[in-house]
DOMI-434416 format. One line per 10 residues: their letters; for each residue x, y, z negated of N, C-alpha, C, O. Coordinates in steps of 0.001 Angstrom, whole numbers, plus 524288, in hexadecimal, padded with zeros to 5 digits. Layout:
% DOMI-434416
a> X:Y:Z:X:Y:Z:X:Y:Z:X:Y:Z  ...
This chain:
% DOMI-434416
xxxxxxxxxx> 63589:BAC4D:A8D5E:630CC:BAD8C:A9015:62C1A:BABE2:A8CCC:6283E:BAEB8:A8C59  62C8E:BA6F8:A8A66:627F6:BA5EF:A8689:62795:BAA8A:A82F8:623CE:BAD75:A838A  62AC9:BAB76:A7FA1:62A2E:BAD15:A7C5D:62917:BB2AD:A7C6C:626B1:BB4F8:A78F1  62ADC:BB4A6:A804E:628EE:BBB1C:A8248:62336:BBBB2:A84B6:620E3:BBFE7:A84DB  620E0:BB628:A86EE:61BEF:BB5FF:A86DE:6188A:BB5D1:A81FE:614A5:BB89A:A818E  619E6:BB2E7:A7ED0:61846:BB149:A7983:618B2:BB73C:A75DD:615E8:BB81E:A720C  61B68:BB9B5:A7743:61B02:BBF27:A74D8:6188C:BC27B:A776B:619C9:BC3C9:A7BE0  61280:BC554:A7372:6104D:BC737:A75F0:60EBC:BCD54:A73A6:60B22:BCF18:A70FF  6132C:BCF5E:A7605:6149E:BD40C:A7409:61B29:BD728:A7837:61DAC:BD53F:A7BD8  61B99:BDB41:A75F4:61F65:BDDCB:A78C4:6235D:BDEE8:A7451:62220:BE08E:A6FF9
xxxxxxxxxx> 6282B:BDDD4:A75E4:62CB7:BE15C:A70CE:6318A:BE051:A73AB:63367:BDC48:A757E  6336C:BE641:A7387:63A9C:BE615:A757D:63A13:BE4D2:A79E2:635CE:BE616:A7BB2  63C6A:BE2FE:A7C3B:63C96:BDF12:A81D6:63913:BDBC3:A84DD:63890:BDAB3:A8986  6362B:BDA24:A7F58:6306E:BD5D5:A8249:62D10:BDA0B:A8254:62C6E:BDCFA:A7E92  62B09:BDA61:A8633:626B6:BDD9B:A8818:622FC:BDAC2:A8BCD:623FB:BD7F4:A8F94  61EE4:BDC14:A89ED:619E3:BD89B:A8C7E:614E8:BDCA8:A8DA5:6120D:BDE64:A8A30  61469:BDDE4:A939B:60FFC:BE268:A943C:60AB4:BE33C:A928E:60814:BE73A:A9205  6092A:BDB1D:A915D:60458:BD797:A8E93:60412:BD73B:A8A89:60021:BD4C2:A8952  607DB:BD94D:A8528:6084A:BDA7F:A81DD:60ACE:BDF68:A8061:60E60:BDDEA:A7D85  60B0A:BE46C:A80A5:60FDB:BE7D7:A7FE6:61099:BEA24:A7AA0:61386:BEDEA:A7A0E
xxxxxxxxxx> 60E2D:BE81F:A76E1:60F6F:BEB4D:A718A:61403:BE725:A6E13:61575:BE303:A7011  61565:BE86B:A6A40:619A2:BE477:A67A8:61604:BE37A:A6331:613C5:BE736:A612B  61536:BDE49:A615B:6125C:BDD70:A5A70:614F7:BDB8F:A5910:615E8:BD704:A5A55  617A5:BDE5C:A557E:61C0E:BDCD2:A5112:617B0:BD8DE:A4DDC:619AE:BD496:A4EC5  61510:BD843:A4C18:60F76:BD6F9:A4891:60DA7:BD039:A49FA:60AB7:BCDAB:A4728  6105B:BCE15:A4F4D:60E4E:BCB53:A5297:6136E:BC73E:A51D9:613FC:BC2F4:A4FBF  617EA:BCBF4:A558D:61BD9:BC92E:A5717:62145:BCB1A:A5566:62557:BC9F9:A57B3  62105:BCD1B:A5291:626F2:BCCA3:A4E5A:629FE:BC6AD:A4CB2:62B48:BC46B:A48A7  62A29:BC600:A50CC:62E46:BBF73:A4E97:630CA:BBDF1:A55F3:62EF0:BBEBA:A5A51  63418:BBC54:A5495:63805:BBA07:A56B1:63524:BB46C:A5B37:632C2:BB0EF:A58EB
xxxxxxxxxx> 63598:BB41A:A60C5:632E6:BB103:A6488:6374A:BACA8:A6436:63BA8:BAE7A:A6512  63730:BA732:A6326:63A7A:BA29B:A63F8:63825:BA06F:A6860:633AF:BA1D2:A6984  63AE7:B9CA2:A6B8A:637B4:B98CA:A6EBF:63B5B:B95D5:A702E:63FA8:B97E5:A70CD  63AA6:B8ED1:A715E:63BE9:B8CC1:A71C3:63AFD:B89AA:A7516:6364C:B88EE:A75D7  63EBB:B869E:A7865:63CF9:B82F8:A7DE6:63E77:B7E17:A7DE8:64321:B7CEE:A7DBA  63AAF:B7A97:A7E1F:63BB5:B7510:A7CCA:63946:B7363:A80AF:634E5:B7478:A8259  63E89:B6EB7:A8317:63FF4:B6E76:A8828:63CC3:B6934:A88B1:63B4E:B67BC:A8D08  63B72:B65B7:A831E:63776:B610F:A83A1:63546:B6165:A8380:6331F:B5D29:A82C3  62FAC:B67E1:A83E9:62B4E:B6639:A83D8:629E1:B6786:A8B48:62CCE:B6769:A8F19  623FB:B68B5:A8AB7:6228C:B6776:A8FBD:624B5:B6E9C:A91D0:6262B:B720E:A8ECB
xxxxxxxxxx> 6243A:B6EF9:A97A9:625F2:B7446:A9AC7:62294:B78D6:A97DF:6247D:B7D40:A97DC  61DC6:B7801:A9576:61BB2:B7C47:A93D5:61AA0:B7D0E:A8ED1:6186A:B8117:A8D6B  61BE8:B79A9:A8BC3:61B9E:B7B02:A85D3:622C0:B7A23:A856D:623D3:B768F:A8267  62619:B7BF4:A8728:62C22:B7C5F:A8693:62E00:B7FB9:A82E5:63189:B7EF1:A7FBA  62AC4:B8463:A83AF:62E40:B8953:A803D:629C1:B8A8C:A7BA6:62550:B8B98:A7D2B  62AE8:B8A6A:A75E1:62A17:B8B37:A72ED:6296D:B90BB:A6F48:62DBE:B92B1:A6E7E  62624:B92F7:A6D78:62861:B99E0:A6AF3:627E0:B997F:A65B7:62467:B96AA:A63F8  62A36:B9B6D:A6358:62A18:B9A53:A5D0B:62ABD:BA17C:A5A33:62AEC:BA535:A5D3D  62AE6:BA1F7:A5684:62CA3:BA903:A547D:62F80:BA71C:A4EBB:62F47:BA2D2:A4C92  6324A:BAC05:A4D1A:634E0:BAC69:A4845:63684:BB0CC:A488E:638DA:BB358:A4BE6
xxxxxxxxxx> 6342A:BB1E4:A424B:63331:BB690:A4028:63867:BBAEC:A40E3:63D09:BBA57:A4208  635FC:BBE3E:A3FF6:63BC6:BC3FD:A42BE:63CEF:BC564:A3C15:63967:BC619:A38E6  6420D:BC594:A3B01:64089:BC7C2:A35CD:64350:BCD4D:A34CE:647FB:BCE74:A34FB  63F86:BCFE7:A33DD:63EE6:BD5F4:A343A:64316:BD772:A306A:6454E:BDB53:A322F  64588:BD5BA:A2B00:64A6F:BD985:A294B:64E61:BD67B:A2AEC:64F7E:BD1DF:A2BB5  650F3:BDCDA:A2B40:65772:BD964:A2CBA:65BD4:BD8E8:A2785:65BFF:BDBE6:A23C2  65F46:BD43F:A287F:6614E:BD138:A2671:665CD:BD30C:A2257:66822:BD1B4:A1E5B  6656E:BD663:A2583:66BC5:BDACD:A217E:66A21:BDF5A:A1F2A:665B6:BDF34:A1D45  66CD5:BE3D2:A1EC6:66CE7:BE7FB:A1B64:66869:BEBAC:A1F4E:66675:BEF80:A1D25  666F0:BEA94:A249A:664FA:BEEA9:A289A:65F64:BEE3E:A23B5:65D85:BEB5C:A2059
xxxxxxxxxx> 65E8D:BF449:A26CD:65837:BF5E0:A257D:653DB:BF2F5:A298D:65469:BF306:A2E54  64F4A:BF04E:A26C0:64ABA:BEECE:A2B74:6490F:BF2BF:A3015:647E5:BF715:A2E5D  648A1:BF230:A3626:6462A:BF5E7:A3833:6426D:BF2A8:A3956:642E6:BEDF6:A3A43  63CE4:BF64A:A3942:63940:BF367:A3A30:638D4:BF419:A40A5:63A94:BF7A2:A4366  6354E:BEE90:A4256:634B8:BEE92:A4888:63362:BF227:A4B30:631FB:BF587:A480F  632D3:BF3E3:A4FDB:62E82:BF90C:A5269:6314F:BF5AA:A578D:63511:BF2B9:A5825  62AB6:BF942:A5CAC:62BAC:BF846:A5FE3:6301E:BFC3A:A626E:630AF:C0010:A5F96  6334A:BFC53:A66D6:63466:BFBE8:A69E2:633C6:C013A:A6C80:63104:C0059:A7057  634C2:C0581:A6C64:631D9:C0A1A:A705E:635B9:C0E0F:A73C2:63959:C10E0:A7255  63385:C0D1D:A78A2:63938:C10C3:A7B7F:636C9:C144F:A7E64:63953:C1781:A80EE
């Protein structure tokens, strides 16, 4: 839930009516978050990012990103 707030944008599945376009430009990386149970009730959950990395690893060809259209 943090972290789908913290994203402020729409892509695939997260869809947000207060944001509805996708910025690859913005938010191309990966949402982490973390919950640490010693601090106080409202600073608990933490968000962090890491980078998406765009070629793949084997013999495949790169596809580049696009949105989404049905």
């Amino acid at each position: 839930m943090h972290s789908a707030e913290a994203r402020k944008e729409s892509r695939g599945a997260h869809s947000r009516e207060d944001f509805p376009d996708r910025l690859d430009d913005e938010w191309m990386k990966h949402t982490v978050g973390w919950y640490d149970w010693s601090k106080a009730k409202n600073d608990r959950v933490r968000i962090g990012y890491r980078p998406v990395h765009m070629q793949p690893l084997g013999e495949m060809e790169h596809i580049p990103p696009k949105a989404r259209t049905y």
